[in-house]
MMTF fields as JSON, N, C-alpha, C and O atoms, coordinates in Angstrom:
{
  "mmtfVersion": "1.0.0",
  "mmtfProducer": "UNKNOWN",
  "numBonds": 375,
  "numAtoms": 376,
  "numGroups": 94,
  "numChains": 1,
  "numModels": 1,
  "chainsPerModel": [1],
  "groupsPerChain": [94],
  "chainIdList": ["A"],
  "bondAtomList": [4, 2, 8, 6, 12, 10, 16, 14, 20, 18, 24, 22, 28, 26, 32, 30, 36, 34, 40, 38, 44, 42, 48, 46, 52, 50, 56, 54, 60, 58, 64, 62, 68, 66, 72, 70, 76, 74, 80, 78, 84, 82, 88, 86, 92, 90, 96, 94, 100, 98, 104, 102, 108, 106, 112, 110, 116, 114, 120, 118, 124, 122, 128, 126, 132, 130, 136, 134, 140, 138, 144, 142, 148, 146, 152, 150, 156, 154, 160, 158, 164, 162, 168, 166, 172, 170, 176, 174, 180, 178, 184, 182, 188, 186, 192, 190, 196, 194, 200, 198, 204, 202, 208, 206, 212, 210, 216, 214, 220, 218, 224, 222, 228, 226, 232, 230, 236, 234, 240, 238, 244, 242, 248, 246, 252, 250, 256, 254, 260, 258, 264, 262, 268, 266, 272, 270, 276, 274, 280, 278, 284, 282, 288, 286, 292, 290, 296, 294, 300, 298, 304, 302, 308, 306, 312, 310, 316, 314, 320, 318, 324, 322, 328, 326, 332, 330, 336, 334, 340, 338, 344, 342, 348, 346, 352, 350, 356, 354, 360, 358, 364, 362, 368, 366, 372, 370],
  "bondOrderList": [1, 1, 1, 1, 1, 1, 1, 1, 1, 1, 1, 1, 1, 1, 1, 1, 1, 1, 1, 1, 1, 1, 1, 1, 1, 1, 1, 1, 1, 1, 1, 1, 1, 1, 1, 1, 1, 1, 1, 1, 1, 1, 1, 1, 1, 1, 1, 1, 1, 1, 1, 1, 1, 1, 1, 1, 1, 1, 1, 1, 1, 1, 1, 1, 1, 1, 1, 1, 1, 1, 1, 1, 1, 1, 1, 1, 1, 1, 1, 1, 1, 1, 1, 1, 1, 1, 1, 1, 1, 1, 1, 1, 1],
  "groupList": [{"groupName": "UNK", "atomNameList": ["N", "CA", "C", "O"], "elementList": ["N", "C", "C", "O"], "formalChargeList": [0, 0, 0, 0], "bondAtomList": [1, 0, 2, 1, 3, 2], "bondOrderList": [1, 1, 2], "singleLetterCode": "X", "chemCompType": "L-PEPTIDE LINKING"}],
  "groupTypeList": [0, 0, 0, 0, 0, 0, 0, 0, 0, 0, 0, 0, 0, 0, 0, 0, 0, 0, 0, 0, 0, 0, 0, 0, 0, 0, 0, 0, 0, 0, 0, 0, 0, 0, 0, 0, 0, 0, 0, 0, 0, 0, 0, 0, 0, 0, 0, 0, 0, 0, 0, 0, 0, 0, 0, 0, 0, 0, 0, 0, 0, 0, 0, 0, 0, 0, 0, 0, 0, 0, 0, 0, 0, 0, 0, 0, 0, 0, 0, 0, 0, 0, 0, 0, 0, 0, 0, 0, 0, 0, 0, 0, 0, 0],
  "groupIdList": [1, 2, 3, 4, 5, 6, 7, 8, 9, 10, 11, 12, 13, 14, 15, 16, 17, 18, 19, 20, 21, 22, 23, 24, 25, 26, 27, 28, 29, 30, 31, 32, 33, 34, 35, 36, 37, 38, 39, 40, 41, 42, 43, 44, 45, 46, 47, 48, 49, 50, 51, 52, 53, 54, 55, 56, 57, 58, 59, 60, 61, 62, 63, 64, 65, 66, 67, 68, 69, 70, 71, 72, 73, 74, 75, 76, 77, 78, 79, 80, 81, 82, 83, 84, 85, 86, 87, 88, 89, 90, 91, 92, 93, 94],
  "secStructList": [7, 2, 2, 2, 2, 2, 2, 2, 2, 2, 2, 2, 2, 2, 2, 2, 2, 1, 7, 7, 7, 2, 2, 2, 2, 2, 2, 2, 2, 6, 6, 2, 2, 2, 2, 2, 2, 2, 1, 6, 6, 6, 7, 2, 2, 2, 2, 2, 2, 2, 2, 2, 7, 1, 1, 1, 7, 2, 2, 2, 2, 2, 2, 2, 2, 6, 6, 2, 2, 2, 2, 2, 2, 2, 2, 2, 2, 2, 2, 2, 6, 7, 6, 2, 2, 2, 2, 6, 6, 2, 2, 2, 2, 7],
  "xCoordList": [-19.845, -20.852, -20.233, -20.308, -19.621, -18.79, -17.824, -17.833, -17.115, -16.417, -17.068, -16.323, -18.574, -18.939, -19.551, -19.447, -20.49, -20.778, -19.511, -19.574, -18.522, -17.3, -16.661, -16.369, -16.637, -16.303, -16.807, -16.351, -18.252, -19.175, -19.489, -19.594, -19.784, -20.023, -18.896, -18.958, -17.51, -16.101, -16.111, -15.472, -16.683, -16.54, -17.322, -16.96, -18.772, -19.551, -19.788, -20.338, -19.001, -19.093, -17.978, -18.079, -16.791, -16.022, -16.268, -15.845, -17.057, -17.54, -19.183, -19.939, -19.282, -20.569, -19.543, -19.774, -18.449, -17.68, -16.964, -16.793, -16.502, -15.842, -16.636, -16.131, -18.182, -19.213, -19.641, -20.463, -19.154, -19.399, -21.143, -21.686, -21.754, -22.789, -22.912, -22.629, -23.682, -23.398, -23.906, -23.03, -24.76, -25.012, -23.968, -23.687, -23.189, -21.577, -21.014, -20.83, -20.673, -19.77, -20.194, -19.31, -21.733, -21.918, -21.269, -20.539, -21.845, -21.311, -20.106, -19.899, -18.976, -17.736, -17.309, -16.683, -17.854, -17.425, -17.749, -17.16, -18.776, -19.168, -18.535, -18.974, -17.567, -17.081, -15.605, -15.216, -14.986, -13.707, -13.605, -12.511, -14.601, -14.699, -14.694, -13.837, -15.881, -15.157, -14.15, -13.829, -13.506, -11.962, -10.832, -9.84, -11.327, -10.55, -10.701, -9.723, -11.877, -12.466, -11.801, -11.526, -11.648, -10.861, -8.861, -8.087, -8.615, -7.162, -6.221, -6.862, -5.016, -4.298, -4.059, -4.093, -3.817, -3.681, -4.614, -4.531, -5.684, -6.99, -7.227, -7.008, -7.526, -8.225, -9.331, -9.351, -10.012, -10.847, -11.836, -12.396, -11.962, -12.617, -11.836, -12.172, -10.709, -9.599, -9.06, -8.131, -9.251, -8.312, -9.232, -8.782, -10.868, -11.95, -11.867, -11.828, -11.846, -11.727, -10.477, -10.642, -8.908, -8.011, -8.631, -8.353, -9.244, -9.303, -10.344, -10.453, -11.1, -12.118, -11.398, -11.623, -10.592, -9.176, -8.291, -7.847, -7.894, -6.313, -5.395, -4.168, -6.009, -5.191, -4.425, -3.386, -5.469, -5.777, -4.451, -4.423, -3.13, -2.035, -2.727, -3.616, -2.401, -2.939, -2.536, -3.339, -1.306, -0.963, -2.3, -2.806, -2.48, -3.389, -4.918, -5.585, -5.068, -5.92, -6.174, -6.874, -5.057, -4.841, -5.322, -6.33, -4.205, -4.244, -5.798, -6.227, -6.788, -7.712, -8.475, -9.394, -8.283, -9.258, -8.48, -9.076, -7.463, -6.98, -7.54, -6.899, -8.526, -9.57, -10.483, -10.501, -11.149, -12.234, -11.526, -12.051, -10.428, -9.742, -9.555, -9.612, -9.323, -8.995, -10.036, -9.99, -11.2, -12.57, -12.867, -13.392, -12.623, -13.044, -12.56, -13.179, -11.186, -10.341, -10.685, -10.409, -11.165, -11.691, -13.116, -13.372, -13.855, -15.273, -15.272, -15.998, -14.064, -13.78, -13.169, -13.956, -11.928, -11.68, -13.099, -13.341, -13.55, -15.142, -15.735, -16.22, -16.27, -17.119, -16.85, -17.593, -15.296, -14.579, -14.203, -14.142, -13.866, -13.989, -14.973, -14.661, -16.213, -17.397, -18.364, -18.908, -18.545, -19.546, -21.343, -22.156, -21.817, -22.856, -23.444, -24.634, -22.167, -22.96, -23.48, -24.177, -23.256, -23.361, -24.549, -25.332, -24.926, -25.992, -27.323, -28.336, -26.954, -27.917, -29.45, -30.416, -29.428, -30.323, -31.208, -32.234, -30.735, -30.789, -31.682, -32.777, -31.321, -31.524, -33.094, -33.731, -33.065, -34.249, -35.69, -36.848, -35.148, -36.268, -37.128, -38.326, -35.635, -36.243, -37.048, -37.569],
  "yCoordList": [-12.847, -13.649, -14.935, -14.999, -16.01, -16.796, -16.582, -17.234, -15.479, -15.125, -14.697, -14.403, -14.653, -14.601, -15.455, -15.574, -16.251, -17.914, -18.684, -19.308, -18.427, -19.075, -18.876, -19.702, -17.763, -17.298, -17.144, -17.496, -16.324, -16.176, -16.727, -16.196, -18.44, -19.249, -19.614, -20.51, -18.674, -19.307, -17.966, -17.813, -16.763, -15.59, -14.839, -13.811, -15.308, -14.793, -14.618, -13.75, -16.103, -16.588, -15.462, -14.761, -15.554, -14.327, -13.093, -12.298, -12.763, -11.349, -11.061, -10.1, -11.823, -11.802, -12.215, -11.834, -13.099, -12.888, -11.713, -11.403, -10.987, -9.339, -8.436, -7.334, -8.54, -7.85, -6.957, -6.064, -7.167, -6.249, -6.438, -7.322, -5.899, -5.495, -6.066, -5.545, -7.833, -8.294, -7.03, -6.749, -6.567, -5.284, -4.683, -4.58, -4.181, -3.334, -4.311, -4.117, -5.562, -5.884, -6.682, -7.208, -6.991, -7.196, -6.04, -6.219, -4.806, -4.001, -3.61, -2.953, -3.731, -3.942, -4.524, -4.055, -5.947, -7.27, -7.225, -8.047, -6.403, -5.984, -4.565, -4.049, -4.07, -3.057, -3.503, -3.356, -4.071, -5.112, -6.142, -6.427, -6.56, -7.466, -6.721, -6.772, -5.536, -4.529, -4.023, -4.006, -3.53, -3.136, -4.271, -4.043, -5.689, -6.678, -6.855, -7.259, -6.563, -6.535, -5.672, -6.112, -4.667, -3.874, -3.716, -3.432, -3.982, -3.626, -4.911, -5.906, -5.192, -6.346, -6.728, -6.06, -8.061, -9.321, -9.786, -10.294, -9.763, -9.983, -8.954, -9.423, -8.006, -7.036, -7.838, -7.554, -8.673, -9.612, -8.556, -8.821, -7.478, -6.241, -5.438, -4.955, -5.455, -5.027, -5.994, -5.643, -6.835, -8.158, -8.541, -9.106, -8.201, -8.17, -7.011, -7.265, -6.039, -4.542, -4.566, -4.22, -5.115, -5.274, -6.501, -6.368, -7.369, -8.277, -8.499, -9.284, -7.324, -6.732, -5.441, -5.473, -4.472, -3.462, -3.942, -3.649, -4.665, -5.204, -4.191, -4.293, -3.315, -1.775, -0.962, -0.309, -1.261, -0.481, -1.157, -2.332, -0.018, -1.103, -1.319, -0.516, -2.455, -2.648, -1.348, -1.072, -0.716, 0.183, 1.741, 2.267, 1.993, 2.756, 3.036, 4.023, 1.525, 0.797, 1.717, 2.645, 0.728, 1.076, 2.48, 2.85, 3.312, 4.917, 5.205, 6.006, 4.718, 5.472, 5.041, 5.71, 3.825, 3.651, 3.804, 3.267, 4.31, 4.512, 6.238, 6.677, 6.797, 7.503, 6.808, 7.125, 5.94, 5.363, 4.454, 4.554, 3.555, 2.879, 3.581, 2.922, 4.925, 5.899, 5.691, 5.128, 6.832, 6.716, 5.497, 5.604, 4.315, 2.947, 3.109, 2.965, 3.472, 2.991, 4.402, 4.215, 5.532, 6.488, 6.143, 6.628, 5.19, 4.795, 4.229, 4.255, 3.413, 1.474, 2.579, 2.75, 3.542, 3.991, 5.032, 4.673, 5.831, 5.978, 5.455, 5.791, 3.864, 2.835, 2.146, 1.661, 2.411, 1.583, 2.295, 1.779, 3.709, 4.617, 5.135, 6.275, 4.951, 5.508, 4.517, 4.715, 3.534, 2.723, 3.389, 2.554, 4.434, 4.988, 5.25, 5.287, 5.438, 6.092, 4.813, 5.074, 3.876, 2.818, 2.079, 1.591, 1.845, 1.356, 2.692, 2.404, 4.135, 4.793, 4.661, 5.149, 3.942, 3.901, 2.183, 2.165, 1.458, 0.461, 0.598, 0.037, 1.293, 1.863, 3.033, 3.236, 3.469, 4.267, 3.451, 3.867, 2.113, 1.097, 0.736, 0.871, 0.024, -0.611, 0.44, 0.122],
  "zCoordList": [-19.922, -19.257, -18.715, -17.488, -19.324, -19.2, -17.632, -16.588, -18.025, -17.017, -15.638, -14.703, -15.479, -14.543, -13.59, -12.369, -14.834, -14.58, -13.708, -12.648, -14.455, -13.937, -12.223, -11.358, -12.255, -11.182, -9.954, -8.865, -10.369, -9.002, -8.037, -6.931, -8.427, -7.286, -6.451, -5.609, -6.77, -5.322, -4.929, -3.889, -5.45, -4.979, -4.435, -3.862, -4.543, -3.314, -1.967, -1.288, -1.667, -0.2, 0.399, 1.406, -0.667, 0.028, -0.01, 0.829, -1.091, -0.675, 0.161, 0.017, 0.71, 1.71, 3.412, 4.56, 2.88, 4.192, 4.471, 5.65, 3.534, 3.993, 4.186, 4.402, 4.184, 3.919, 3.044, 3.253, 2.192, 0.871, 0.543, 1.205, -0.132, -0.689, -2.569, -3.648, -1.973, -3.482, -4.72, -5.538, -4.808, -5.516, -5.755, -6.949, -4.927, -5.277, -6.102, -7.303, -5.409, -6.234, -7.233, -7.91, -7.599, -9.026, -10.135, -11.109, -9.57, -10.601, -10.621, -11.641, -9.796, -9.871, -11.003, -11.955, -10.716, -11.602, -12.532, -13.234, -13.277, -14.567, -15.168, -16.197, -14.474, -14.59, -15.297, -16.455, -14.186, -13.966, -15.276, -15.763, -15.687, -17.19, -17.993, -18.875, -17.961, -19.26, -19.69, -20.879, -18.736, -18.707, -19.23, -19.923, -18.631, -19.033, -20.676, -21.305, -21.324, -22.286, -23.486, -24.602, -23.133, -23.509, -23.431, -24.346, -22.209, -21.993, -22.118, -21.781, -22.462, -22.799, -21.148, -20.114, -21.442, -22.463, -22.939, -24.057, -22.309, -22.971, -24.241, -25.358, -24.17, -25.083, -26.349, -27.546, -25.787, -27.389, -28.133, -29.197, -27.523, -28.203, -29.245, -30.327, -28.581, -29.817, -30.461, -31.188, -30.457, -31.344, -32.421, -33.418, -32.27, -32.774, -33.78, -34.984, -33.43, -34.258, -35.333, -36.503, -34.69, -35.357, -36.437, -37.629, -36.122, -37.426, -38.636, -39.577, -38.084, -38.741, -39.977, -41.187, -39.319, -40.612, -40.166, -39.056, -40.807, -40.861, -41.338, -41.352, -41.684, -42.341, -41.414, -41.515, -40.236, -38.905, -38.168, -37.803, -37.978, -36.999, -35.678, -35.393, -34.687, -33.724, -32.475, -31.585, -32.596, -32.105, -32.365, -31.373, -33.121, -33.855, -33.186, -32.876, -33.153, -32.121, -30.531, -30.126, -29.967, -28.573, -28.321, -27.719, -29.025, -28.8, -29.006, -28.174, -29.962, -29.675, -28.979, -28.507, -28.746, -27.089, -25.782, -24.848, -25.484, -24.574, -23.667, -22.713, -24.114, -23.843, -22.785, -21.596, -23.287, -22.974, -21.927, -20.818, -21.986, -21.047, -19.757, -18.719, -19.721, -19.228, -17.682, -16.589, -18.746, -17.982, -17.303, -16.195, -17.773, -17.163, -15.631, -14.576, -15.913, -14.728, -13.646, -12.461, -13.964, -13.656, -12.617, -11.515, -13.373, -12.854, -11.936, -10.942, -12.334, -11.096, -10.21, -9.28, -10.074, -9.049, -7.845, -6.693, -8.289, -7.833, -7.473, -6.393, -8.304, -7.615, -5.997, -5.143, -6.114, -5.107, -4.077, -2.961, -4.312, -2.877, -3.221, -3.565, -3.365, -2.782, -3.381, -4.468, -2.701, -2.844, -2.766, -3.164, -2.413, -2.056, -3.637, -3.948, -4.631, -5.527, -6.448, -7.428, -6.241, -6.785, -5.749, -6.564, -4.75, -4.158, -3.642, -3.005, -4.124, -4.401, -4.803, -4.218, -5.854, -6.759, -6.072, -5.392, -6.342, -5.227, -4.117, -4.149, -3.132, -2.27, -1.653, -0.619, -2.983, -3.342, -4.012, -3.981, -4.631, -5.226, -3.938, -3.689, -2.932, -1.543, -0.722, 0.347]
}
């Protein structure tokens, strides 16, 4: 949340100047934080989990979310060449 507060107001103007579809790239940017959320240098989701079993090597870690990391980067690639499936729904409200 933080990270979006932070950011949004220098990054809208540019993504309304390339014409992007703030809708797309809200959910981009909520996509893009999860992943950050998850994958190093950040990872505070795993640094969280690691200090919760300290039993648990941090390596141990990784490997089993590196599944789910997977898919992330799976989704963001989809979202981003094919924006339709993401302003679909959107689209159908209006």
């Amino acid at each position: 949340m933080a990270a979006m507060v932070i950011t949004l107001p220098m990054v809208v103007p540019l993504v309304l100047s390339f014409g992007y579809d703030l809708v797309w790239w809200g959910i981009i940017n909520v996509v893009v934080i999860g992943i950050g959320m998850l994958a190093p240098p950040i990872g505070i989701n795993v640094m969280v989990l690691h200090s919760m079993y300290k039993s648990v090597p941090l390596r141990t870690i990784y490997v089993g979310i590196l599944p789910f990391l997977c898919a992330e980067f799976a989704r963001l690639t989809l979202l981003t060449l094919f924006p339709e499936i993401t302003l679909w729904l959107p689209q159908m409200i209006r």
